[in-house]
C-alpha positions in Angstrom: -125.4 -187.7 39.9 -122.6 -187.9 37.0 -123.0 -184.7 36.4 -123.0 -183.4 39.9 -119.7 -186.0 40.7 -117.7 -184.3 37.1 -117.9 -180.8 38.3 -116.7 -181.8 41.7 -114.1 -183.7 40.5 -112.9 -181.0 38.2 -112.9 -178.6 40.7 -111.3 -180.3 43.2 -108.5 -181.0 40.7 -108.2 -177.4 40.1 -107.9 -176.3 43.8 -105.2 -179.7 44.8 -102.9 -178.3 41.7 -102.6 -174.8 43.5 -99.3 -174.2 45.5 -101.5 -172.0 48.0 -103.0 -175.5 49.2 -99.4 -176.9 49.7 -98.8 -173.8 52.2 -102.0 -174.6 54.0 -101.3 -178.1 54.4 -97.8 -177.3 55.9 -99.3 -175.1 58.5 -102.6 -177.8 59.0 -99.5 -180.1 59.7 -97.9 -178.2 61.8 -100.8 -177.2 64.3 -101.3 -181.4 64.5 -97.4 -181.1 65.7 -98.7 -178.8 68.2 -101.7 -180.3 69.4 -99.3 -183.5 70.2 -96.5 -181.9 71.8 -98.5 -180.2 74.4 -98.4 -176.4 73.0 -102.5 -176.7 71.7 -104.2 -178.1 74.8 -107.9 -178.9 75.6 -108.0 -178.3 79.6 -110.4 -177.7 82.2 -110.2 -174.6 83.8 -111.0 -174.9 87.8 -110.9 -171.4 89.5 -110.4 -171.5 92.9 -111.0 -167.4 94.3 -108.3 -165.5 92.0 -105.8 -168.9 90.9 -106.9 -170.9 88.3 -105.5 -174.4 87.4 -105.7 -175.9 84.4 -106.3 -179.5 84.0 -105.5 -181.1 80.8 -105.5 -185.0 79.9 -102.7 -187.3 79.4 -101.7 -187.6 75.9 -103.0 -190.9 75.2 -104.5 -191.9 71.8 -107.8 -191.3 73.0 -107.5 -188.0 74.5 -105.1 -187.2 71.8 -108.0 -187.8 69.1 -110.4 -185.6 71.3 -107.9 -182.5 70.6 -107.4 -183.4 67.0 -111.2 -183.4 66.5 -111.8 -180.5 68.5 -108.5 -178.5 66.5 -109.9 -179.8 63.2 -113.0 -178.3 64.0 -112.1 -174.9 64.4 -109.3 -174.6 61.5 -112.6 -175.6 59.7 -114.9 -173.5 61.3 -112.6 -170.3 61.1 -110.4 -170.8 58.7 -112.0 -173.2 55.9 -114.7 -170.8 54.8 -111.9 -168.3 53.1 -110.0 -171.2 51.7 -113.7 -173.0 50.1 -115.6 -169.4 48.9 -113.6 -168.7 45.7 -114.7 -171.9 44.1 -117.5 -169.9 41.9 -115.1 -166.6 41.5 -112.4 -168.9 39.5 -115.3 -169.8 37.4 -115.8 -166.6 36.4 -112.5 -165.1 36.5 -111.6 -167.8 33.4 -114.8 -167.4 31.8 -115.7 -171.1 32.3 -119.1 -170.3 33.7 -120.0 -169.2 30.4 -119.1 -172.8 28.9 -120.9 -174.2 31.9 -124.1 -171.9 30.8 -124.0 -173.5 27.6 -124.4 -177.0 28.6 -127.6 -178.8 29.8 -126.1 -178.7 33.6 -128.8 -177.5 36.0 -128.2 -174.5 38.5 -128.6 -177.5 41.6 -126.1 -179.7 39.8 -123.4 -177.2 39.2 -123.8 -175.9 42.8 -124.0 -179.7 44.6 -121.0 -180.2 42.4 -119.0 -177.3 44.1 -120.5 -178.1 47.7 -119.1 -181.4 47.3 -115.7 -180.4 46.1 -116.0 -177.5 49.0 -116.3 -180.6 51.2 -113.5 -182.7 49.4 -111.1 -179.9 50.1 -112.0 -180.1 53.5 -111.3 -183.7 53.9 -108.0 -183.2 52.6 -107.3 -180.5 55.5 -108.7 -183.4 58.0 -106.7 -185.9 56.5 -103.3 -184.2 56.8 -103.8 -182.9 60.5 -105.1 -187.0 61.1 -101.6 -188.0 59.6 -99.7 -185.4 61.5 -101.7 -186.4 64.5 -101.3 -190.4 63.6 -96.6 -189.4 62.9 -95.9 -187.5 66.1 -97.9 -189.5 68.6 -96.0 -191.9 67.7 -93.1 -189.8 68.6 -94.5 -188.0 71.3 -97.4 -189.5 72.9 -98.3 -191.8 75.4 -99.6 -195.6 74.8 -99.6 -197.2 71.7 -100.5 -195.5 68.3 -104.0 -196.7 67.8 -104.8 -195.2 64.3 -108.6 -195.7 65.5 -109.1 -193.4 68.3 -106.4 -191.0 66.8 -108.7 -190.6 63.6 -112.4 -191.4 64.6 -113.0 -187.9 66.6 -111.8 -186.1 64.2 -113.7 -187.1 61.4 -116.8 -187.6 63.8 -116.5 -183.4 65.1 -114.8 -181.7 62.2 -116.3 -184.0 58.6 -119.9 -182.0 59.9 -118.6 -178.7 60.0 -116.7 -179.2 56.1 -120.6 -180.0 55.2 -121.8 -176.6 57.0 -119.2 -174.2 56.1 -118.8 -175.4 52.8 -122.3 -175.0 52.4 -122.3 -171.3 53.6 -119.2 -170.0 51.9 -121.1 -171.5 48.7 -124.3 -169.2 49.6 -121.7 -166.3 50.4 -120.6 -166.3 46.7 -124.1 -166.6 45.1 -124.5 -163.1 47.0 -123.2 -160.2 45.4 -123.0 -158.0 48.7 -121.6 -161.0 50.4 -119.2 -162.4 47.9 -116.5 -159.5 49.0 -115.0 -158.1 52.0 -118.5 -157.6 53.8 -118.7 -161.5 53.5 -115.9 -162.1 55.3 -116.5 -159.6 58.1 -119.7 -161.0 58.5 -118.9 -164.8 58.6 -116.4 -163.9 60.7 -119.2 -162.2 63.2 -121.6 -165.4 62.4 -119.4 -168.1 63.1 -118.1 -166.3 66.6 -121.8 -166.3 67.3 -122.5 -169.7 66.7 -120.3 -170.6 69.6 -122.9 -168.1 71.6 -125.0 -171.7 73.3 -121.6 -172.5 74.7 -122.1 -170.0 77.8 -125.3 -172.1 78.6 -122.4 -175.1 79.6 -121.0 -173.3 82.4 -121.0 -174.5 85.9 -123.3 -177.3 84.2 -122.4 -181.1 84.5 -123.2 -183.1 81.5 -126.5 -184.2 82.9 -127.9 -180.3 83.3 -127.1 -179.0 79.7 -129.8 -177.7 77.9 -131.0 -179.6 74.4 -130.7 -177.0 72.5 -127.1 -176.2 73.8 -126.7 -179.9 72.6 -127.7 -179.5 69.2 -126.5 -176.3 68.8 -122.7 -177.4 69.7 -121.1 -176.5 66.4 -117.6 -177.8 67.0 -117.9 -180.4 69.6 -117.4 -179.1 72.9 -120.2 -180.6 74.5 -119.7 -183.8 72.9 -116.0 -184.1 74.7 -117.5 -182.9 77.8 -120.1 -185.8 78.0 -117.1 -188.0 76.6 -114.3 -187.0 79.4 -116.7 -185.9 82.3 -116.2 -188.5 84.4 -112.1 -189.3 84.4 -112.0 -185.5 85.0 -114.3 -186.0 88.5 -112.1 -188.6 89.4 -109.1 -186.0 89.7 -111.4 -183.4 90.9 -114.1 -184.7 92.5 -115.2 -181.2 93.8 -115.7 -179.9 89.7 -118.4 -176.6 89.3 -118.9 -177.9 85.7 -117.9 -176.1 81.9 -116.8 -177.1 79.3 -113.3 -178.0 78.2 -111.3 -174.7 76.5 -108.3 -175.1 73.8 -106.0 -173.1 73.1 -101.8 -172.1 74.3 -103.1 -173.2 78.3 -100.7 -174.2 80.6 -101.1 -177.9 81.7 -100.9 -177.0 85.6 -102.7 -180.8 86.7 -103.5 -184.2 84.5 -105.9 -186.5 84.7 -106.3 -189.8 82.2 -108.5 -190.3 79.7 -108.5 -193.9 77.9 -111.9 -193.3 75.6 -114.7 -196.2 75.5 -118.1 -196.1 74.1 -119.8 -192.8 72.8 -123.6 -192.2 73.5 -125.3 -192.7 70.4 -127.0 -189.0 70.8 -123.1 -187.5 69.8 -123.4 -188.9 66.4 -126.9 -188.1 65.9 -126.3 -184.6 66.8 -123.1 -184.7 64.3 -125.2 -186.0 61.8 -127.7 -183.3 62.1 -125.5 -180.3 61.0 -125.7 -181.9 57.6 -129.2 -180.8 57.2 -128.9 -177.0 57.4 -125.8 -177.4 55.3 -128.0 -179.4 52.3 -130.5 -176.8 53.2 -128.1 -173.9 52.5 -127.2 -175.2 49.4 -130.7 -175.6 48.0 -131.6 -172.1 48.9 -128.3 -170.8 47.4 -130.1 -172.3 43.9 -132.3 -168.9 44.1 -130.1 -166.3 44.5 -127.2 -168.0 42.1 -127.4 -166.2 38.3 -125.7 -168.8 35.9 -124.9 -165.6 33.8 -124.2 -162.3 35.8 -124.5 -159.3 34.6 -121.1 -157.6 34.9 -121.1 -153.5 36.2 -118.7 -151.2 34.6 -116.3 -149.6 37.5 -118.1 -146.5 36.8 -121.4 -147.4 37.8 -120.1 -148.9 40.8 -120.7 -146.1 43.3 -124.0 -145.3 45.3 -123.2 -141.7 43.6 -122.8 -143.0 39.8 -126.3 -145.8 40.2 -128.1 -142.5 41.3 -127.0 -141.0 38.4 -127.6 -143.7 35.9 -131.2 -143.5 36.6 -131.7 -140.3 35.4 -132.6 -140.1 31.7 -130.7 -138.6 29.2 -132.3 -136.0 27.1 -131.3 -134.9 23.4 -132.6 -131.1 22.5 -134.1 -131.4 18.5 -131.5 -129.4 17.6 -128.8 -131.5 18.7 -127.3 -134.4 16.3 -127.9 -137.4 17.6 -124.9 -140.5 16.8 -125.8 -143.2 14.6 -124.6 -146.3 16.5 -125.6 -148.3 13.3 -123.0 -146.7 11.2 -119.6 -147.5 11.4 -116.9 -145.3 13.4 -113.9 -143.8 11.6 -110.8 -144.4 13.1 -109.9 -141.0 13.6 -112.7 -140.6 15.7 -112.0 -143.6 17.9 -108.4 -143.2 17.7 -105.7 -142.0 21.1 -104.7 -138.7 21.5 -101.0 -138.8 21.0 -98.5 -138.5 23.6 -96.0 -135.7 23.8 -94.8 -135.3 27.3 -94.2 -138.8 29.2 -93.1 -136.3 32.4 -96.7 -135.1 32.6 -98.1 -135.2 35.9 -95.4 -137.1 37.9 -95.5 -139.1 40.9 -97.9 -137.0 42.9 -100.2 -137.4 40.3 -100.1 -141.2 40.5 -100.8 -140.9 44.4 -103.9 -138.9 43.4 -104.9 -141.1 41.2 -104.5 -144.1 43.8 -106.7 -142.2 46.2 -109.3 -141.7 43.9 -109.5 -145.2 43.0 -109.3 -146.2 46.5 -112.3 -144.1 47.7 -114.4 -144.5 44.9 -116.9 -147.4 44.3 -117.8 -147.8 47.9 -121.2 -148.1 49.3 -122.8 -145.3 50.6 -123.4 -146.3 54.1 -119.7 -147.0 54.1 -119.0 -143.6 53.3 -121.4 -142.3 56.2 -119.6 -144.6 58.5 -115.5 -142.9 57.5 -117.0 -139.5 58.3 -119.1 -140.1 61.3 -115.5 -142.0 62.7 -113.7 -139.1 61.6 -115.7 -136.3 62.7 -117.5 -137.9 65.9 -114.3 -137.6 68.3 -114.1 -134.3 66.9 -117.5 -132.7 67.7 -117.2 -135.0 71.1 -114.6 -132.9 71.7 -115.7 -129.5 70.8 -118.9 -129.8 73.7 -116.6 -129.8 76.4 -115.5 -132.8 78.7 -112.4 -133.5 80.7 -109.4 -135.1 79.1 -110.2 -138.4 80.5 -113.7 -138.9 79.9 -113.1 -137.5 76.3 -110.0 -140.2 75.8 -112.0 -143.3 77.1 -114.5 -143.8 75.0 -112.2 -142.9 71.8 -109.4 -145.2 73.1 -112.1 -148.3 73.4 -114.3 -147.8 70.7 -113.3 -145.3 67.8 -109.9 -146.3 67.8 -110.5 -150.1 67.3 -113.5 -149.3 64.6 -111.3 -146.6 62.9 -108.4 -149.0 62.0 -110.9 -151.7 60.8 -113.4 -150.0 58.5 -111.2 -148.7 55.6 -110.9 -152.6 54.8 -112.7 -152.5 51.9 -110.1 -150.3 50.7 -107.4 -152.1 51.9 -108.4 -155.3 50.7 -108.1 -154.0 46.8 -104.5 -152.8 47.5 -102.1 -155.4 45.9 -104.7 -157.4 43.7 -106.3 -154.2 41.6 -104.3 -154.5 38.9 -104.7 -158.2 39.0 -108.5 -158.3 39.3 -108.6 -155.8 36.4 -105.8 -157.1 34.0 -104.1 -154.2 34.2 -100.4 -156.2 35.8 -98.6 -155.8 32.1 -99.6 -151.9 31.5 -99.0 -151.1 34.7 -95.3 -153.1 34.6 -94.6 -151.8 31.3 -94.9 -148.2 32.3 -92.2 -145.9 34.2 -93.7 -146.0 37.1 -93.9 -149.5 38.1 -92.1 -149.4 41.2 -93.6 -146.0 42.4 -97.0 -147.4 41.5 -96.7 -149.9 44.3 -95.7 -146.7 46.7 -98.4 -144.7 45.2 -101.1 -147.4 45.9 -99.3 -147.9 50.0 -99.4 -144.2 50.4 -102.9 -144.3 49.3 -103.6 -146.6 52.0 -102.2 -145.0 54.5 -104.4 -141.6 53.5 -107.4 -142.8 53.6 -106.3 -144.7 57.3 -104.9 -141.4 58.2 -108.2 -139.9 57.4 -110.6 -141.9 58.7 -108.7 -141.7 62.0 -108.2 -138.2 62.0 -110.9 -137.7 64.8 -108.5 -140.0 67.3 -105.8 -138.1 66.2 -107.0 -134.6 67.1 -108.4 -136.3 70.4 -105.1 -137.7 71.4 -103.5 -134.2 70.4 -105.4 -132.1 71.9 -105.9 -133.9 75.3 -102.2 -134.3 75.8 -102.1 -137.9 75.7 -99.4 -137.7 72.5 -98.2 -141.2 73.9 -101.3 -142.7 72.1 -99.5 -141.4 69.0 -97.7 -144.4 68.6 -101.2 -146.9 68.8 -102.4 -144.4 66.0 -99.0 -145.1 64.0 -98.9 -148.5 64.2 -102.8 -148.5 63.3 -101.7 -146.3 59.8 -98.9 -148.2 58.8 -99.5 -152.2 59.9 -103.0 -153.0 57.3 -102.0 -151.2 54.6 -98.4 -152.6 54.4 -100.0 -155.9 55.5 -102.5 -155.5 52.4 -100.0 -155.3 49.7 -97.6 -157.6 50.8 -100.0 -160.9 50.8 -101.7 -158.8 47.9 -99.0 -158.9 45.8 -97.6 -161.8 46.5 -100.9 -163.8 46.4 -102.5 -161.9 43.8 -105.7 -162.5 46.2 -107.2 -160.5 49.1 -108.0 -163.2 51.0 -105.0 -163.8 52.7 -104.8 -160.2 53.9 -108.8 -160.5 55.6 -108.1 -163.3 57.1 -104.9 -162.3 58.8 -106.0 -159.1 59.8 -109.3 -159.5 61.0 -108.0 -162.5 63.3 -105.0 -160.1 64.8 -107.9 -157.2 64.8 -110.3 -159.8 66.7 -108.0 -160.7 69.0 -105.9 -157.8 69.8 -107.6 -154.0 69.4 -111.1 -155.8 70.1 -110.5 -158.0 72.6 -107.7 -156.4 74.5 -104.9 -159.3 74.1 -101.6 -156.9 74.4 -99.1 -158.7 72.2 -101.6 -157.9 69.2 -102.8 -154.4 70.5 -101.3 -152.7 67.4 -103.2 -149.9 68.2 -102.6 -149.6 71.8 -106.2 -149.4 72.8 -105.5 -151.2 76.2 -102.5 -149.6 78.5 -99.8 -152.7 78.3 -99.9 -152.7 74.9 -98.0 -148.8 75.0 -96.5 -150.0 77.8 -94.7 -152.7 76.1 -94.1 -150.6 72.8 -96.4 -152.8 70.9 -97.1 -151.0 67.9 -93.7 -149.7 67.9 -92.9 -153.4 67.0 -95.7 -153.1 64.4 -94.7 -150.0 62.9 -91.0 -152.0 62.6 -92.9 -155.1 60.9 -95.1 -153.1 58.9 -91.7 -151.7 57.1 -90.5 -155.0 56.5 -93.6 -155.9 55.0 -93.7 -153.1 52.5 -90.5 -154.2 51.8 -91.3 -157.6 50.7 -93.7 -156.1 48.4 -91.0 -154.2 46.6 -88.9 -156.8 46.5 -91.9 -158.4 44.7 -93.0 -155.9 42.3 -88.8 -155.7 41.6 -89.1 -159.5 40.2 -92.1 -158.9 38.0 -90.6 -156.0 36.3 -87.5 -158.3 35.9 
């Protein structure tokens, strides 16, 4: 237990001295302004044919608390896993895992150790939306500030989920295919689907939901359903049953809420999310390698493995190197440089594209041609315009702006990752570097999307030109602008796959920078994209300008 509570504390030390955390602490505290003032509400939604009202609660401690928990909840559940998985990486990034190897600390301890710092660091997050919750209803609320009911739901429904994520981002980083950007496309996937058991709540009271929709609620809706059930029937008496939805709803109707008693089978079912997460942890013990074995970039392809495995044969006649006998520095010596002009910038951009493209896996490679070439040869057997346009429009286009993320996620960080910042600064092409490695994101976007764009071309439909634009330009310019100025590519997965989720996916117009649904070209939505996509790219120069400097 000492040694499990010494490397939690030392890595929790490390992650509260990081000015990232500050920024993530301002934002925690601003969505606890939010949920107070009204603009984050937790509502009923009643249809009634086509109309539906919203009803929300009075802001009263109580109900107040309820939203906090509920908010806390999913900044953990959605948000917590990309700020908790780099906890091994840093390890290894400064070497300390080696010290770490040398000592007499056990693979379980080390890893309990980070799962409790993983859940420290989550605790902090809870702690500064409770005190932002605690300061503005004081301001803004209605009642007196009971610190009790303000803090006890949110503790109660979010300190659980800490323990789960924590727990998985933790098994994510033991992984080597999941420690990357796959890992964070798929928890993205897995924890949207563990919110699956919440369609087995609707037009159910809390007397007809399912156990296992019980147990299985992962961020406490049911819980405030049983909790608030009956205040809501006495405002609407004639309720078909749901649970409660947050989000920007407009309050249309009220109804109070003054808390009381919770059923004792809330905290048990709280409780029990703990054990998946301590199971988790135990079963990342066998895929965790206290000493990896590092990859040269070369090898890193499906392409260069394939080749590694094949043996290298020496004819009798050829002479063979002594690696026992020492090298003469002429022979290991640098070719000397003559011409610093050789190549010039189009050379760099080659280079980019190369290093972009290379490394992959091999079923992401099948993937960028079969998006590139499918529309195509869709195309070529024939079809009207509009049945050849549909499909391409809902489908292609969203996948085709999404899949060259392992490439963008690099852009920004490479030269970080692979401590490569000073050459690369002290060389003449510094600035056009940065362009070089933008324009090699937008190639391979360019590329991968070249089926929509022949589809859109040759159909007529050359208004969809602009989606296709804005799809080009907005990730990479997103990419190395938080690359660069984070030095980290989490920032730029997170964001985009959230504006990706919710806009190209799902079909919510303001972030359709692709303009896969009509209102989005309507509105000129990726125009504005394209616009904020220059602005970005500017940032990133004016970044790369203050390194050189």
């Amino acid at each position: 237990m000492r040694r499990i509570y010494h490397v939690a504390r030392a890595d929790f030390l490390q992650r509260v001295r990081s000015r990232r955390l500050l920024a993530v602490l301002a934002v925690v505290a601003y969505v606890g302004y939010l949920v107070n003032v009204g603009q984050i509400e937790l509502a009923y939604q009643v249809a009634d044919g086509h109309a539906t009202t919203n009803f929300h609660g009075v802001n009263t401690a109580a109900f107040i608390g309820l939203k906090a928990g509920l908010t806390g909840s999913a900044v953990v559940l959605f948000g917590g896993f990309y700020l908790m998985k780099n906890t091994l990486e840093r390890d290894r990034l400064h070497e300390v895992d080696t010290l770490v190897a040398s000592t007499s600390v056990s693979d379980t301890a080390y890893l309990v150790g980070k799962w409790l710092s993983n859940i420290a660091l989550g605790v902090v997050i809870l702690l500064t939306l409770g005190f932002a919750t605690i300061t503005n209803h004081a301001v803004h609320g209605v009642g007196p500030t009971n610190p009790l009911p303000l803090l006890a739901p949110l503790f109660v429904l979010a300190f659980p989920v800490c323990a789960l994520v924590g727990a998985v981002s933790l098994l994510f980083e033991t992984s080597d295919r999941l420690s990357g950007t796959l890992g964070n496309i798929s928890y993205l996937i897995l924890a949207t689907f563990s919110l699956a058991g919440l369609s087995a709540t609707q037009s159910a009271l809390p007397g007809a939901i399912p156990l296992w929709a019980r147990a299985g609620d992962v961020m406490g809706h049911v819980a405030i359903y049983d909790l608030t059930a009956d205040a809501l029937l006495a405002s609407v008496p004639d309720y078909g049953g749901g649970v409660p939805s947050i989000g920007t709803l407009d309050g249309d109707e009220t109804f109070r809420y003054d808390g009381g008693s919770w059923p004792p089978w809330i905290y048990l079912q709280r409780a029990g999310l703990v054990v998946p997460a301590v199971a988790v942890v135990l079963g990342a013990t066998a895929l965790f390698e206290r000493t990896p074995s590092f990859e040269s970039s070369d090898g890193s392809g499906f392409v260069s493995r394939i080749a590694a495995k094949i043996p290298s044969v020496a004819w009798r006649g050829d002479a063979v190197e002594d690696e026992t006998e020492p090298r003469s520095v002429d022979s290991i010596s640098l070719t000397s440089v003559t011409d610093r002009d050789a190549g010039g910038f189009g050379r760099v951009v080659l280079a980019e594209v190369r290093l972009a493209l290379r490394g992959q896996r091999w079923w992401w490679y099948v993937g960028a041609l079969a998006l590139a070439a499918g529309p195509i040869l869709a195309l070529a057997n024939g079809g009207s315009s509009e049945a050849a346009v549909a499909p391409v429009r809902a489908i292609v286009l969203p996948l085709a702006f999404v899949w060259p993320i392992f490439v963008w996620s690099e852009m920004g960080v490479r030269t970080v990752r692979h401590r490569m910042t000073a050459l690369v600064l002290s060389s003449r092409y510094a600035r056009k570097q940065l362009v070089a490695e933008w324009l090699a994101g937008v190639v391979v976007a360019m590329g991968i999307g070249a089926g929509v764009l022949v589809t859109f071309v040759a159909t007529g439909q050359t208004e969809l030109l602009l989606g296709y634009a804005g799809g080009v330009f907005f990730a990479p310019s997103l990419a190395i602008a938080t690359g660069i100025w984070s030095r980290s590519s989490w920032l730029f997965e997170v964001v985009y796959l959230m504006v990706w989720y919710v806009g190209p996916l799902n079909g919510a117009v303001p972030l359709d920078f692709v303009g896969s649904t009509a209102g989005s070209i309507e509105r000129g939505v990726p125009l504005a994209f394209v616009g904020a996509s220059l602005v970005l790219f500017g940032t990133a120069l004016v970044r790369r300008r203050a390194e050189i400097q």
